[in-house]
C-alpha positions as a Markdown table, in Angstrom:
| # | Residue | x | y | z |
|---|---|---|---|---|
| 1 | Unk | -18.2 | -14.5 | -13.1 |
| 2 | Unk | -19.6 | -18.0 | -13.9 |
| 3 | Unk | -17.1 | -18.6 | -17.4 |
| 4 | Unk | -14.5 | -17.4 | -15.0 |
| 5 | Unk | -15.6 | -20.2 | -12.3 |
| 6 | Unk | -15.9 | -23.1 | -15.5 |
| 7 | Unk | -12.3 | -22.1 | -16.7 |
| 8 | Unk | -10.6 | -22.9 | -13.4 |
| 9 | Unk | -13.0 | -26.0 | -12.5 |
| 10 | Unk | -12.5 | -27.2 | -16.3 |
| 11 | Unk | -8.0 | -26.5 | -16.2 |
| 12 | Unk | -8.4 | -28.7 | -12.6 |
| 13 | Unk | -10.6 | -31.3 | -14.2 |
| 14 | Unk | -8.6 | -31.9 | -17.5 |
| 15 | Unk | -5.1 | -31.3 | -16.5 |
| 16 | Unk | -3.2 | -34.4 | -16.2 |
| 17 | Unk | -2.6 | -36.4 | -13.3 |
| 18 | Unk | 1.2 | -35.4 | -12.0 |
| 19 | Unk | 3.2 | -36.7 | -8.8 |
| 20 | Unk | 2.4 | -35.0 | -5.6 |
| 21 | Unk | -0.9 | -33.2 | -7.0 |
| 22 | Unk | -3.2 | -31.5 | -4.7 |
| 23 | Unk | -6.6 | -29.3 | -5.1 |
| 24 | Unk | -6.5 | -26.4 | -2.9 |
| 25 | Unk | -9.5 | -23.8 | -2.4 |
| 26 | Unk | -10.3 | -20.8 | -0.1 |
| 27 | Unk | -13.5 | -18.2 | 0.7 |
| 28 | Unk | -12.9 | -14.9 | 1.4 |
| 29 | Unk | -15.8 | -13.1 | 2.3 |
| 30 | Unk | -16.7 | -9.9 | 4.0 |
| 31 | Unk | -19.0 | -7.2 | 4.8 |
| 32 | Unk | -18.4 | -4.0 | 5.9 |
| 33 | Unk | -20.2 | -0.6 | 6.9 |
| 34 | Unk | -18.2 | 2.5 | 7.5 |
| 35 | Unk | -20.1 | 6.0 | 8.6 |
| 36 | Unk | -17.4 | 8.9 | 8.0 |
| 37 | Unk | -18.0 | 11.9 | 9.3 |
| 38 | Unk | -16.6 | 15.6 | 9.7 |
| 39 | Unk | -14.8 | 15.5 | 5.8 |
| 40 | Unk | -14.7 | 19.5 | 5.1 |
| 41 | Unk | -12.9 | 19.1 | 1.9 |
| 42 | Unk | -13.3 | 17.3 | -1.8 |
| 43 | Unk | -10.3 | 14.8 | -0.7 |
| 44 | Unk | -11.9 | 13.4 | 2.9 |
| 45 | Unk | -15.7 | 14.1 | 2.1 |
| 46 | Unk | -18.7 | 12.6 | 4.4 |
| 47 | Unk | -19.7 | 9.5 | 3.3 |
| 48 | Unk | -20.6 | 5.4 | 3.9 |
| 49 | Unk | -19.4 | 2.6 | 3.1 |
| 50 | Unk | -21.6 | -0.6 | 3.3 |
| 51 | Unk | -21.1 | -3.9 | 0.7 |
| 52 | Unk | -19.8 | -7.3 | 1.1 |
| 53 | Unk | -17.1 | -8.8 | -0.5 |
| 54 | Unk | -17.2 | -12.5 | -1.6 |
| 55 | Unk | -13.8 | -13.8 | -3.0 |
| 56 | Unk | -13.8 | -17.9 | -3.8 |
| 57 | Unk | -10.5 | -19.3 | -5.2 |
| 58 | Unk | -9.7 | -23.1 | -6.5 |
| 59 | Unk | -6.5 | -24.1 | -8.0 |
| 60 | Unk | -3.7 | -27.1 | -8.0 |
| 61 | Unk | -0.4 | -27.0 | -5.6 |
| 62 | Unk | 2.1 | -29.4 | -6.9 |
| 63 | Unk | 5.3 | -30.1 | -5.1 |
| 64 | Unk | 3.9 | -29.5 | -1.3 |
| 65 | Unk | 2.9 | -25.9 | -1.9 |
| 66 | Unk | 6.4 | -25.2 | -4.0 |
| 67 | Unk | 3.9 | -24.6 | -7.4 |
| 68 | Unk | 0.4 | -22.9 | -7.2 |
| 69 | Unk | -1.8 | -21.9 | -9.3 |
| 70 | Unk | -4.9 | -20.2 | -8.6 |
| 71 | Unk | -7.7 | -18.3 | -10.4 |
| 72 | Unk | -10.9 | -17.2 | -8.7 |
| 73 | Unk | -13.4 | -13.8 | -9.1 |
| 74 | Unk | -14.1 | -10.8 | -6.4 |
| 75 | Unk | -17.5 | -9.9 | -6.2 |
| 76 | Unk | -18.1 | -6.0 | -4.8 |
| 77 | Unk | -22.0 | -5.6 | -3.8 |
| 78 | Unk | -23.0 | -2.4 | -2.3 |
| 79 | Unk | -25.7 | -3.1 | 0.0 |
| 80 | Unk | -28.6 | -2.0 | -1.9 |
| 81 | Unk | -31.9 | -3.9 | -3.0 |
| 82 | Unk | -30.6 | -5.1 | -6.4 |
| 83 | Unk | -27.1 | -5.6 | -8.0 |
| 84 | Unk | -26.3 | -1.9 | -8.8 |
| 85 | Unk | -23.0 | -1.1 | -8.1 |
| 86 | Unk | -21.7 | -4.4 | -8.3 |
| 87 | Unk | -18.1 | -5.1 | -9.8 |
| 88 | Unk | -16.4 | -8.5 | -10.6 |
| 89 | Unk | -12.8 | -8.8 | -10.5 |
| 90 | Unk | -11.0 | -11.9 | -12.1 |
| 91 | Unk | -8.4 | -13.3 | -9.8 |
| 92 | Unk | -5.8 | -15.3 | -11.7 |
| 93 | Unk | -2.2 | -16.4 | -10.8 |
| 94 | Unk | 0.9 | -18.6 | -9.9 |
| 95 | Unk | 2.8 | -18.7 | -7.2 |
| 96 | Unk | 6.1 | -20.5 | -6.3 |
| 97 | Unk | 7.5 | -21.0 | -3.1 |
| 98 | Unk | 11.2 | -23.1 | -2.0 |
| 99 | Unk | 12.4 | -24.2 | 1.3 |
| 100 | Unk | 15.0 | -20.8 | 1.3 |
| 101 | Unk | 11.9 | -18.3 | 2.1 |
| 102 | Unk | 11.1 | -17.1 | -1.4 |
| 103 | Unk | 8.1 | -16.3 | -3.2 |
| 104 | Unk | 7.4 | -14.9 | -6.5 |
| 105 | Unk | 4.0 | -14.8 | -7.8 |
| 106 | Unk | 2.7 | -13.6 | -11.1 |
| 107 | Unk | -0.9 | -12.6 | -12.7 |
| 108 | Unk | -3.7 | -10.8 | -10.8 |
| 109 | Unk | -3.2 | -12.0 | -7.1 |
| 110 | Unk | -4.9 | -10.8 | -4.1 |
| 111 | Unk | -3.3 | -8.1 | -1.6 |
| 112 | Unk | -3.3 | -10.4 | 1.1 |
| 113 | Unk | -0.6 | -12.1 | -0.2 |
| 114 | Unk | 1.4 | -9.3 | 1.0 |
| 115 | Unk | 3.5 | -9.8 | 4.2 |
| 116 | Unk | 1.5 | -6.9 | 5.9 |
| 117 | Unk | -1.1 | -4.6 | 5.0 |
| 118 | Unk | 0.4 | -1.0 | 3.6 |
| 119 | Unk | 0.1 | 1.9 | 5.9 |
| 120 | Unk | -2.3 | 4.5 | 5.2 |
| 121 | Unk | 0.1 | 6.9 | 4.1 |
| 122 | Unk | 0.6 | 4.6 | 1.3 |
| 123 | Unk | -2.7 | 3.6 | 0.9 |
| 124 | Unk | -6.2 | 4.5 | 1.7 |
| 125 | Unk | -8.9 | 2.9 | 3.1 |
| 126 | Unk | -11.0 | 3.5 | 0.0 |
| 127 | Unk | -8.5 | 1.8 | -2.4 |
| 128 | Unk | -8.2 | -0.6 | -0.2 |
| 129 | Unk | -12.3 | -1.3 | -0.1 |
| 130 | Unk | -12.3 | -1.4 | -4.1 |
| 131 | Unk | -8.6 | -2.7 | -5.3 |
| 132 | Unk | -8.2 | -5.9 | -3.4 |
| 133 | Unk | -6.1 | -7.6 | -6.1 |
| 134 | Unk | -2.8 | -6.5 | -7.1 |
| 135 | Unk | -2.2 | -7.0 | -11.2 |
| 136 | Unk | 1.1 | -7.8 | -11.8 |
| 137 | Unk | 4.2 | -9.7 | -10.1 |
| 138 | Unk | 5.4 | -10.0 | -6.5 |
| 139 | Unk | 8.8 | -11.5 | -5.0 |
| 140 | Unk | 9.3 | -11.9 | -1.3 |
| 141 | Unk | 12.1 | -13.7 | 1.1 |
| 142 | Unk | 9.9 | -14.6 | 4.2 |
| 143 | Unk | 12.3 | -15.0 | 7.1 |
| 144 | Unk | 11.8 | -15.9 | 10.9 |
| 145 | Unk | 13.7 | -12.5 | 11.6 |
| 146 | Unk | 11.3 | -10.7 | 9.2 |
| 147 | Unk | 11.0 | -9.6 | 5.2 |
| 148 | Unk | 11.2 | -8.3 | 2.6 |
| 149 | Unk | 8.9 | -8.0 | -0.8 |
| 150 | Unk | 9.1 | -5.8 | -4.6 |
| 151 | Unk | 6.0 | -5.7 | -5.9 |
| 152 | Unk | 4.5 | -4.0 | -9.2 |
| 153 | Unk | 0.9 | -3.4 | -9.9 |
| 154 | Unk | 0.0 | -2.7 | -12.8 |
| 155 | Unk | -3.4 | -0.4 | -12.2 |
| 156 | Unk | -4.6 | 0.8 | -15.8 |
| 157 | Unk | -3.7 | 0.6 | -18.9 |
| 158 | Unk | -3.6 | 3.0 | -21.6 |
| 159 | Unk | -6.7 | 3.8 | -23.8 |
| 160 | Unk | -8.3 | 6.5 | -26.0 |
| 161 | Unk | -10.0 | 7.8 | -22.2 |
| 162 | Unk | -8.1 | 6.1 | -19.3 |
| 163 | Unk | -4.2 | 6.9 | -18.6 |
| 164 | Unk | -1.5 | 4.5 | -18.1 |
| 165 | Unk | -0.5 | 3.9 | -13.9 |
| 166 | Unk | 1.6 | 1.7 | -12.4 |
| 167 | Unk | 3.0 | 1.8 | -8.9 |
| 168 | Unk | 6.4 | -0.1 | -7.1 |
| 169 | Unk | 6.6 | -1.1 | -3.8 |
| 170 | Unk | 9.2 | -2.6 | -2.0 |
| 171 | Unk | 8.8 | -3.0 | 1.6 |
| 172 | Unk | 11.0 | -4.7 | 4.9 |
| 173 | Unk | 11.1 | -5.5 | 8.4 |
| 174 | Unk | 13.7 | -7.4 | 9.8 |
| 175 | Unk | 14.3 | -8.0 | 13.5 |
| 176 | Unk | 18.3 | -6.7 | 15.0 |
| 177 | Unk | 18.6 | -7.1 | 18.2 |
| 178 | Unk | 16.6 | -7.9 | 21.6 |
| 179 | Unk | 12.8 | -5.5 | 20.8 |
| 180 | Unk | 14.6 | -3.6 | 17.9 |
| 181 | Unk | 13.6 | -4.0 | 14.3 |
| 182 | Unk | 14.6 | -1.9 | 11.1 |
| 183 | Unk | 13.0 | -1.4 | 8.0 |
| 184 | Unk | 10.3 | 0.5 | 5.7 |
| 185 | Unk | 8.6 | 1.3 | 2.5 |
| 186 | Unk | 9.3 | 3.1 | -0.6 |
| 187 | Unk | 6.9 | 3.4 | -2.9 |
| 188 | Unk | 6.8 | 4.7 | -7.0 |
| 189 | Unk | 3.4 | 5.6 | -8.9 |
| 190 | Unk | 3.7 | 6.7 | -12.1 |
| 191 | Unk | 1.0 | 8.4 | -14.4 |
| 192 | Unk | 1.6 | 8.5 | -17.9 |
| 193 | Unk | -0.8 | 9.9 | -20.7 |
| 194 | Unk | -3.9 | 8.2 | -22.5 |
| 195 | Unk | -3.7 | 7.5 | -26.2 |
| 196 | Unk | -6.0 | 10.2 | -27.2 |
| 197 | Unk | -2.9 | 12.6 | -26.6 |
| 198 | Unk | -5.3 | 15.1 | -24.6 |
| 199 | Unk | -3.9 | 18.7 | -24.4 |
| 200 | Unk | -2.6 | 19.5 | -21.4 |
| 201 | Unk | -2.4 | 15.8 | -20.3 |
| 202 | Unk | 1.4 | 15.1 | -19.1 |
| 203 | Unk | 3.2 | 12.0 | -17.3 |
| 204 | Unk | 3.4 | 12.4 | -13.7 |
| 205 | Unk | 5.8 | 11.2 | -10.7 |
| 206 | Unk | 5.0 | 10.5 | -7.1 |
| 207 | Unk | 7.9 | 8.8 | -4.8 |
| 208 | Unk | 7.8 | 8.1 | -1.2 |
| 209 | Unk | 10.7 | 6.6 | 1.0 |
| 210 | Unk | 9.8 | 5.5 | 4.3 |
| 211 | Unk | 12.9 | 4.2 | 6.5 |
| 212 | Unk | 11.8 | 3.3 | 10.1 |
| 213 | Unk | 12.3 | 1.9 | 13.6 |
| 214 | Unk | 10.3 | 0.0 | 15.7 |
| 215 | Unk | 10.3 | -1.8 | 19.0 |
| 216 | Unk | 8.5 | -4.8 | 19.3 |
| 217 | Unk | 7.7 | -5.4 | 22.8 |
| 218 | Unk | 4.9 | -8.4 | 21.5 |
| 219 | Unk | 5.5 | -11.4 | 24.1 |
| 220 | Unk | 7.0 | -9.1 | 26.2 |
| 221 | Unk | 4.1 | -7.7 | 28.6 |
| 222 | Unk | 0.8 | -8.6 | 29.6 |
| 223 | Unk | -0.1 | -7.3 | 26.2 |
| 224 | Unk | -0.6 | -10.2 | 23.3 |
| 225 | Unk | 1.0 | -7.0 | 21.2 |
| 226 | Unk | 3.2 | -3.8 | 21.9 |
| 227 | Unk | 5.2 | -2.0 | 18.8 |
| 228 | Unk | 5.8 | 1.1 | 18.7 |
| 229 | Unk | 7.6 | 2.4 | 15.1 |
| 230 | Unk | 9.1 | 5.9 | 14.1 |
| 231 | Unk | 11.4 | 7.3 | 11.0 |
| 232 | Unk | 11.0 | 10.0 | 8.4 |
| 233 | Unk | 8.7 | 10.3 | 5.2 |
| 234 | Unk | 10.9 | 11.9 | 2.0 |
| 235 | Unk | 8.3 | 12.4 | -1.2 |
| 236 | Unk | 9.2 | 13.9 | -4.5 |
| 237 | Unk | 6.2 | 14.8 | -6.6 |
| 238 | Unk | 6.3 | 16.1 | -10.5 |
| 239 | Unk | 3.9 | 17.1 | -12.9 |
| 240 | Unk | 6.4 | 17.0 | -16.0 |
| 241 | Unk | 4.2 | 19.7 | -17.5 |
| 242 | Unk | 6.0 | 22.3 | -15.3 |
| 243 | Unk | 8.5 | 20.5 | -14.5 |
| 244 | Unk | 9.5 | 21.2 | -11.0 |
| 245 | Unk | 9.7 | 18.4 | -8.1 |
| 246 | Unk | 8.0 | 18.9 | -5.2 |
| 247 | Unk | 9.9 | 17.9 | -2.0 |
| 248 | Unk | 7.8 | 17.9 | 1.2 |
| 249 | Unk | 8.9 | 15.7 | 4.2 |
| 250 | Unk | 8.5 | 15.1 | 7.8 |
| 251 | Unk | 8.6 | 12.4 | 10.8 |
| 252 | Unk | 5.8 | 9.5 | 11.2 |
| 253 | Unk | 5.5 | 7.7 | 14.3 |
| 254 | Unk | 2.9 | 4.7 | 14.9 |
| 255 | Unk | 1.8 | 2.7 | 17.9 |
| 256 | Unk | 0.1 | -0.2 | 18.0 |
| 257 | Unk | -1.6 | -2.2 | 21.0 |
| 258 | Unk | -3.9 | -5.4 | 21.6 |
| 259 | Unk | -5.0 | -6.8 | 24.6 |
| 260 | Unk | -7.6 | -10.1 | 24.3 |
| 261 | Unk | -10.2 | -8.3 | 22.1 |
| 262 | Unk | -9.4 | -4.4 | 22.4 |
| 263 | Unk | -6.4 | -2.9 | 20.1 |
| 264 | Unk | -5.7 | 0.8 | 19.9 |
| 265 | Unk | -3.5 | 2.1 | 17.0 |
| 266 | Unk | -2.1 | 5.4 | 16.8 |
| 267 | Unk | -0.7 | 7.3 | 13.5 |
| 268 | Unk | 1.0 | 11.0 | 14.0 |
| 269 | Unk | 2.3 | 12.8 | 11.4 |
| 270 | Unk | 4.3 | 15.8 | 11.3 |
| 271 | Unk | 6.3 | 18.1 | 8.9 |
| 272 | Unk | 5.4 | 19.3 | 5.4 |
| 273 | Unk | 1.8 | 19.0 | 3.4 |
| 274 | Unk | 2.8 | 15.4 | 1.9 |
| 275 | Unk | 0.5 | 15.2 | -1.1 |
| 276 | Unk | 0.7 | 19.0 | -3.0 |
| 277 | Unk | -0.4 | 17.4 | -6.1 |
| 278 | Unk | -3.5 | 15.3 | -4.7 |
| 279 | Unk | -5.9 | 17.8 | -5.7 |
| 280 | Unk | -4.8 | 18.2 | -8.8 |
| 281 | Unk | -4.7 | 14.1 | -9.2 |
| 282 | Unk | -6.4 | 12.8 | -7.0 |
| 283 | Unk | -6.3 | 8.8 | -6.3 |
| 284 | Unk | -5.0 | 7.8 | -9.8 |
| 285 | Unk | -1.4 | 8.9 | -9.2 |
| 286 | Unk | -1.4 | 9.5 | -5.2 |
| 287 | Unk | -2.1 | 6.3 | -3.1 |
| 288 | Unk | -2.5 | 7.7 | 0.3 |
| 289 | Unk | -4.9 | 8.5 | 2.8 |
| 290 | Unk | -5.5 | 12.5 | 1.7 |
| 291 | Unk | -5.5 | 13.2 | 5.9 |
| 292 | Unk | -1.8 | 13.3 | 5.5 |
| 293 | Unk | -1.9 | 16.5 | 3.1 |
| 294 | Unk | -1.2 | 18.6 | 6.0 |
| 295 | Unk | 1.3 | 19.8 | 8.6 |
| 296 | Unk | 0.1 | 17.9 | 11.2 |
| 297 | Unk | -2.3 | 14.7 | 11.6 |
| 298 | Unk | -3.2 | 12.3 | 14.2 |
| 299 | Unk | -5.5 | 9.1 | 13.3 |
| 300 | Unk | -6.6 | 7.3 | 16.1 |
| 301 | Unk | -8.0 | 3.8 | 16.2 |
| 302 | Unk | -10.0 | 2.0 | 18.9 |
| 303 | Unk | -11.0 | -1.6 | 17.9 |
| 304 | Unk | -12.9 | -4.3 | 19.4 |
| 305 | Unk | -12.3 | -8.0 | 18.0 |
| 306 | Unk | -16.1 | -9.5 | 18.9 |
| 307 | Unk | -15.7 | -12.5 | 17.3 |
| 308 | Unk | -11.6 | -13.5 | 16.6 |
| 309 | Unk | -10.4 | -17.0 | 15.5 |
| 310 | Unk | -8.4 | -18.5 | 12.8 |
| 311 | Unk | -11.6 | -18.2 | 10.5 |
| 312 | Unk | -13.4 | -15.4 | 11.2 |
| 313 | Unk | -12.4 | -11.5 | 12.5 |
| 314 | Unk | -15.9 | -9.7 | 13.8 |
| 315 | Unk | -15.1 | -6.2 | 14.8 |
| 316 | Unk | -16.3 | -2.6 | 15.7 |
| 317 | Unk | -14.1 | 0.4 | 15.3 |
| 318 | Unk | -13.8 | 4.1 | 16.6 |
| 319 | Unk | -11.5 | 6.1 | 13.9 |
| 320 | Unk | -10.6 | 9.8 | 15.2 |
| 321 | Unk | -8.9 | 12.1 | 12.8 |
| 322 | Unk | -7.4 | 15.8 | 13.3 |
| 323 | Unk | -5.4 | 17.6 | 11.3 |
| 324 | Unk | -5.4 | 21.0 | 11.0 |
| 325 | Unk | -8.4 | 21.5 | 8.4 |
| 326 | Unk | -10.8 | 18.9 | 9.7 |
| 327 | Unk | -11.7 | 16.9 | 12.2 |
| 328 | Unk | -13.4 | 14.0 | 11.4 |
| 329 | Unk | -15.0 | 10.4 | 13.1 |
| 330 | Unk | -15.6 | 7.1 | 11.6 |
| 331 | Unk | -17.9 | 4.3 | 12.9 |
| 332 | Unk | -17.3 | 1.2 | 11.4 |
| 333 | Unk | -18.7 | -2.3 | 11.6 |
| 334 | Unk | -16.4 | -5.2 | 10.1 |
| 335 | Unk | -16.7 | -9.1 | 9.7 |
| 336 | Unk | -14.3 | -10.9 | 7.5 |
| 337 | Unk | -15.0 | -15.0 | 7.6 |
| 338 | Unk | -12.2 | -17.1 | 5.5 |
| 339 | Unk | -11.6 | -21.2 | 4.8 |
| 340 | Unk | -9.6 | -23.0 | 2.9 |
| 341 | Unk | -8.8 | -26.7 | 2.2 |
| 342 | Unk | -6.1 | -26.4 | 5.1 |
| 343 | Unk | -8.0 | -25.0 | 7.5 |
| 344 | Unk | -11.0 | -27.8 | 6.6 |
| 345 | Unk | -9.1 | -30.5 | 7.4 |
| 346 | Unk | -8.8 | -28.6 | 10.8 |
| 347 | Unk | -11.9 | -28.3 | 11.6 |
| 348 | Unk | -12.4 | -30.7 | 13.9 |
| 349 | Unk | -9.3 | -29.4 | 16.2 |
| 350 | Unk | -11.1 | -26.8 | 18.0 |
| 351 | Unk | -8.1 | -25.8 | 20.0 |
| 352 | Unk | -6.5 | -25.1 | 16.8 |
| 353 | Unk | -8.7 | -23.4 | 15.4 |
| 354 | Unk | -9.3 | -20.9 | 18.8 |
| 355 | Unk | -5.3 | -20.2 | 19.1 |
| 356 | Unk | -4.7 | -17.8 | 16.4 |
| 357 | Unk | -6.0 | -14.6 | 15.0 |
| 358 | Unk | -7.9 | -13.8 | 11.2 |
| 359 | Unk | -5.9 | -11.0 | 10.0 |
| 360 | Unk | -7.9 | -8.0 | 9.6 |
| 361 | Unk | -9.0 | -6.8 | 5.9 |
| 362 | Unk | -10.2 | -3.6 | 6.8 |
């Protein structure tokens, strides 16, 4: 982590002065303890989470923010009484930005980045704990009447024992009239074959198109948020092996609610088992959450914001799951605290810093 730390302090130091050169910096750190409980099967087993997350970052903008670049490190520390367990992740990459709304941004960026946070059905908690950075490049047109971003990670690459992944996302939102607002996700993940040429080893295929409609009723009520989103999941799964694309689908509909410091989500899905290769695959070609591998599931969350400012998100969380094989109940504990050289030169405007929200890693 430390020659990772000199490289970036020693490209800042050196580089030569230019016109309209600024340093910029952030801390992203978190902890977090999740108890699950009531897993009955390999893909949703009983188990806890607990580890903190540090994530520092120091790079140039030139321009006013229209060039970045940015390199940093993610430490993962499991709670335990040494540093077993622990992984370091480099974080490395440029990002530009013009007055029009776009983005591109290239190298091993962080999944914040992204406009919003993937759904579950697209990605699980647990990837989410231990793949913060996407590896790869992103472009996004940020408008006031919403978004829309392609991205491509890059996950592993081939070797003599790991196989080749990738995944493509593209995902939008855009606002059409009055509360209405049209949009969705598709999503590719690929798995290919390692260079040891194993027997029985084949490339494999999982798709998922997502179109939706939501009503954002945010501003609206006494509520600081109301949106309530529905539309249908199509996936298309091979194993080339055999062959034969597997077609399940069904109908998703989410809700979600916040009041001061309590928010309540809702997730309902109905319709075909959604992932009939994730026992076969597991997590290295299917993204999702495996609760949606069934006819029916209902995930319910009850969250309350503690702590909530611009800086730091403190928060306790009741997760109910039920679908048809299990049933099962999370506890989770979460604190994310983030600064950066914007938000320091803030820090004396207390108003400011008390009238927005820290979004929510976990």
């Amino acid at each position: 982590m430390h020659n990772w730390l000199f490289a970036i302090l020693a490209l800042i130091i050196f580089i030569p002065p230019l016109a309209a050169q600024e340093v910029e910096w952030s801390v992203d750190a978190s902890a977090l303890i999740n108890n699950r409980e009531g897993g009955k099967d390999d893909g949703t087993p009983d188990q806890t989470f607990l580890f903190t997350r540090l994530a520092p970052e120091v790079g140039i903008s030139m321009n006013q923010g229209q060039h970045v670049f940015k390199g940093g490190v993610v430490w993962y520390q499991p709670m335990v009484d040494n540093l077993a367990g622990y992984k370091v992740l480099p974080t490395l990459y440029y990002r530009y930005h013009n007055t029009n709304g776009w983005y591109v941004t290239v190298g091993m960026m962080p999944r914040s980045l992204m406009v919003q946070r993937a759904p579950q059905y697209l990605w699980s908690d647990s990837l989410h704990y231990c793949q913060p950075n996407l590896r790869g490049i992103m472009t996004q047109l940020v408008k006031d009447a919403g978004y829309a971003e392609l991205a491509l990670d890059w996950r592993q690459m081939k070797s003599e024992r790991q196989r080749e992944a990738f995944t493509i996302m593209l995902n939008t939102d855009w606002h059409i009239a009055g509360p209405l607002k049209l949009g969705g996700h598709i999503q590719y993940s690929h798995l290919a074959m390692s260079a040891a040429g194993i027997e029985d080893e084949h490339v494999n295929d999982d798709l998922i198109i997502n179109p939706m409609a939501s009503m954002d009723f945010s501003h609206r009520t006494v509520l600081d948020s109301l949106r309530i989103s529905a539309g249908a999941i199509i996936a298309m799964q091979r194993d080339r092996g055999i062959d034969r694309w597997n077609r399940p689908a069904g109908f998703i509909a989410t809700a979600t609610a916040r009041w001061r410091w309590l928010q309540l989500d809702e997730t309902f899905y109905t319709g075909q088992q959604l992932m009939p290769l994730y026992s076969k695959f597991g997590s290295q070609l299917i993204q999702g959450d495996p609760y949606f591998n069934s006819k029916a599931y209902s995930r319910t969350d009850l969250t309350f914001h503690i702590v909530s400012n611009r800086y730091v998100d403190f928060t306790g969380s009741l997760m109910l799951h039920v679908n048809d094989k299990a049933t099962g109940f999370w506890q989770q504990v979460a604190c994310r605290f983030y600064i950066d050289s914007n938000l320091w030169k803030r820090r004396h405007d207390r108003d400011y810093l008390k009238s927005g929200h820290l979004p929510a890693l976990y």
